[in-house]
C-alpha positions as a Python dict, from the first residue, in 0.01 Angstrom:
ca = {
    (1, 'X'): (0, 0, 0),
    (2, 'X'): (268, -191, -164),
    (3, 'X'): (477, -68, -467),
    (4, 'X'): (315, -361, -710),
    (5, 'X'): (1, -259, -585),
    (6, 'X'): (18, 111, -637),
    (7, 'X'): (126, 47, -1007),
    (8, 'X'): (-164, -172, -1083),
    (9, 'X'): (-371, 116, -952),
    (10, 'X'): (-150, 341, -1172),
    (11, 'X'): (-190, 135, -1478),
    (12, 'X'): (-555, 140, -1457),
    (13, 'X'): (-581, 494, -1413),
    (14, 'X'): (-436, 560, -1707),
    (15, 'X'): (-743, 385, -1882),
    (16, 'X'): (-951, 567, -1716),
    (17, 'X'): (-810, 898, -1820),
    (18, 'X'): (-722, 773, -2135),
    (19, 'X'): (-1089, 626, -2192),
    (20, 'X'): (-963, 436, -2445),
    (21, 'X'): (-939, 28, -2465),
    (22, 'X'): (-565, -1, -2425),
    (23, 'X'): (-251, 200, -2320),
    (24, 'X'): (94, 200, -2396),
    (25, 'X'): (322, 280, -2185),
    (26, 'X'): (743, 300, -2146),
    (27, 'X'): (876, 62, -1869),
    (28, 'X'): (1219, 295, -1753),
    (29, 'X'): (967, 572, -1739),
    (30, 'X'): (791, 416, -1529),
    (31, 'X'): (993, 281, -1320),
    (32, 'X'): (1162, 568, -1275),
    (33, 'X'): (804, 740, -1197),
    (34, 'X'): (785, 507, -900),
    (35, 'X'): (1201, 480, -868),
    (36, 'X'): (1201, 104, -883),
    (37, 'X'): (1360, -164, -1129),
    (38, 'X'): (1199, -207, -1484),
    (39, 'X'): (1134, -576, -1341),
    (40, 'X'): (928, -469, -1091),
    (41, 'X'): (688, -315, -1390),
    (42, 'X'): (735, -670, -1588),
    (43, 'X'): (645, -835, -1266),
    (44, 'X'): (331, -600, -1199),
    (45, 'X'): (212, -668, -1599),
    (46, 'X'): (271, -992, -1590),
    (47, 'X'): (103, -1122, -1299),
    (48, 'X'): (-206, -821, -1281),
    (49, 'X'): (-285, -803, -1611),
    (50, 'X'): (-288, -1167, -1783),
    (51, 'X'): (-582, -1246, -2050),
    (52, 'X'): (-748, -1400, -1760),
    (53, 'X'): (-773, -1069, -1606),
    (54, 'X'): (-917, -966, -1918),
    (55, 'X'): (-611, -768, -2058),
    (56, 'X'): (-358, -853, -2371),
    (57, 'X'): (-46, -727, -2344),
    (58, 'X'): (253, -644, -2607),
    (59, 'X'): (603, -612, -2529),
    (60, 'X'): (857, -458, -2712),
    (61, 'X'): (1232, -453, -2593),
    (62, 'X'): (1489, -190, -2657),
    (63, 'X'): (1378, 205, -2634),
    (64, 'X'): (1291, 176, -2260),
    (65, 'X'): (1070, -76, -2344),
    (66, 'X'): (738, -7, -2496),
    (67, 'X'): (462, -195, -2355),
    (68, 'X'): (106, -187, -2487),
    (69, 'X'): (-176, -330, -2255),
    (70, 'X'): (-499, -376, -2401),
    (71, 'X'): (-839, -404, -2239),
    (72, 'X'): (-1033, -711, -2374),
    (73, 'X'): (-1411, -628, -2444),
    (74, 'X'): (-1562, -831, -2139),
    (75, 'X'): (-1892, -982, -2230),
    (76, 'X'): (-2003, -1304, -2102),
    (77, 'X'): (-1922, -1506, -2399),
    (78, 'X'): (-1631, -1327, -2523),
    (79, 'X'): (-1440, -1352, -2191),
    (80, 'X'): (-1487, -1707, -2137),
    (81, 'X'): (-1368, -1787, -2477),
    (82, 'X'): (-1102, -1587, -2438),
    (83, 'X'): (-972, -1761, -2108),
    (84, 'X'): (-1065, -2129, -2238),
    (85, 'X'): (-741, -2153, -2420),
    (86, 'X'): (-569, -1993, -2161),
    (87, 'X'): (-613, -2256, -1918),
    (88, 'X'): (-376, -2532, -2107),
    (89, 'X'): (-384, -2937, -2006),
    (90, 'X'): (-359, -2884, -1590),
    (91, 'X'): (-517, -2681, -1367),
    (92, 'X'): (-460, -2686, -949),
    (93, 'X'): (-718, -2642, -726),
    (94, 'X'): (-539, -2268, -658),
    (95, 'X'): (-551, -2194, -1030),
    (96, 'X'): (-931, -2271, -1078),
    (97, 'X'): (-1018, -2039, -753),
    (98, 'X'): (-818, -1738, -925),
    (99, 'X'): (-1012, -1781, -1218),
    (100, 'X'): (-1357, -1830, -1029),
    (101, 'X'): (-1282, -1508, -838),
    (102, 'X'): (-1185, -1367, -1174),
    (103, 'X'): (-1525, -1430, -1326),
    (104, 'X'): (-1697, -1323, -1014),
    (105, 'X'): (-1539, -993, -1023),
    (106, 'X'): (-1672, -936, -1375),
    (107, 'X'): (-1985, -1044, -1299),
    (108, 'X'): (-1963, -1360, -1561),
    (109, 'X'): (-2095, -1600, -1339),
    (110, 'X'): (-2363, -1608, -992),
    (111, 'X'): (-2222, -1682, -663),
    (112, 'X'): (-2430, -2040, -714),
    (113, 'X'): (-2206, -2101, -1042),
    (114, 'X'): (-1921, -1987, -886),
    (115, 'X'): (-1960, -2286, -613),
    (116, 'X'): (-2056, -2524, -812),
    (117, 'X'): (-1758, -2488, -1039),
    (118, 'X'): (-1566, -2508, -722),
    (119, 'X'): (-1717, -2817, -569),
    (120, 'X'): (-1653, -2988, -935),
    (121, 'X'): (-1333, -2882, -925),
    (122, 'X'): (-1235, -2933, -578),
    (123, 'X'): (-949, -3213, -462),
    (124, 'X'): (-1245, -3366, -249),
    (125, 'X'): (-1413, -3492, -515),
    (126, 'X'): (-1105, -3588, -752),
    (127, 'X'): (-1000, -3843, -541),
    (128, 'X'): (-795, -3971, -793),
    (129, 'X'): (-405, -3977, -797),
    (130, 'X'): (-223, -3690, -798),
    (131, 'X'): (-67, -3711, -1109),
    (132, 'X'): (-376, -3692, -1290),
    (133, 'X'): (-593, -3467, -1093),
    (134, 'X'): (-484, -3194, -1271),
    (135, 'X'): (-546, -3279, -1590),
    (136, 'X'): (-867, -3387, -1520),
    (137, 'X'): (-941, -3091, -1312),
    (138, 'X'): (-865, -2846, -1637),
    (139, 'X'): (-1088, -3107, -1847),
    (140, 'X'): (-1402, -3035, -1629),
    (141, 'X'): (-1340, -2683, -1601),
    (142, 'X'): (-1306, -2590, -1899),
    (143, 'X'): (-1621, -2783, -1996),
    (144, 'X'): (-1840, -2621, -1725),
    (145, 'X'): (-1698, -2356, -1868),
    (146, 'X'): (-1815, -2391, -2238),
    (147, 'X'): (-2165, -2517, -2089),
    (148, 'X'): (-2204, -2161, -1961),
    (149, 'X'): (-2152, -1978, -2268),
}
């Protein structure tokens, strides 16, 4: 298991055994639980635990670094509100299959709505140039998106 990995699986422990909707937690302590560099804990937070993944996070510097990660109430509704804005003016083909798996994993959408999102979404079928593909891609996403709600 890799050192970001066994963090993420830390972090999410401790909301289990907290049973509470968020944490908060001391970077330097932390890293020096798992002896590795506070930016290996910013990099972990960061990437695994983005509103997309269905947490909000708060940072505070100085004092080790107090970081408070919150677990976003998941309904259907609520989480793909919540990760509409998140989403901004382009979206690459790479982007929209993190958030498919994303809403898979929470059980948002079917395995049918999960496809068709994809074939919308897909470069096959915006054969358009490059430079606006993405743009357009975010455009129907997000739209399929709000027609699910």
């Amino acid at each position: 298991m890799r050192m970001s990995d066994m963090i993420e699986e830390f972090i999410k422990e401790l909301f289990e055994e907290e049973d509470n909707d968020y944490i908060e937690i001391q970077r330097n302590d932390l890293a020096e639980q798992f002896n590795c560099v506070p930016s290996q804990i910013n990099y972990v937070i960061s990437t695994r635990f983005k509103p997309s993944q269905g947490y909000y996070v708060e940072s505070k510097r100085g004092g080790g670094g107090h970081i408070t990660i919150k677990k976003i109430n998941i309904t259907k509704s609520n989480y793909i509100m919540h990760i509409i804005p998140s989403i901004g003016d382009k979206l690459t083909a790479q982007e929209v299959d993190i958030f498919i798996s994303n809403l898979l994993s929470y059980e948002i959408i079917t395995k049918e709505q999960a496809k068709l999102l994809k074939v919308a979404t897909s470069d096959n079928v915006l054969t358009i140039p490059q430079q606006y593909r993405d743009a357009l891609r975010a455009s129907i996403f997000k739209n399929m998106l709000i027609n699910l709600v």
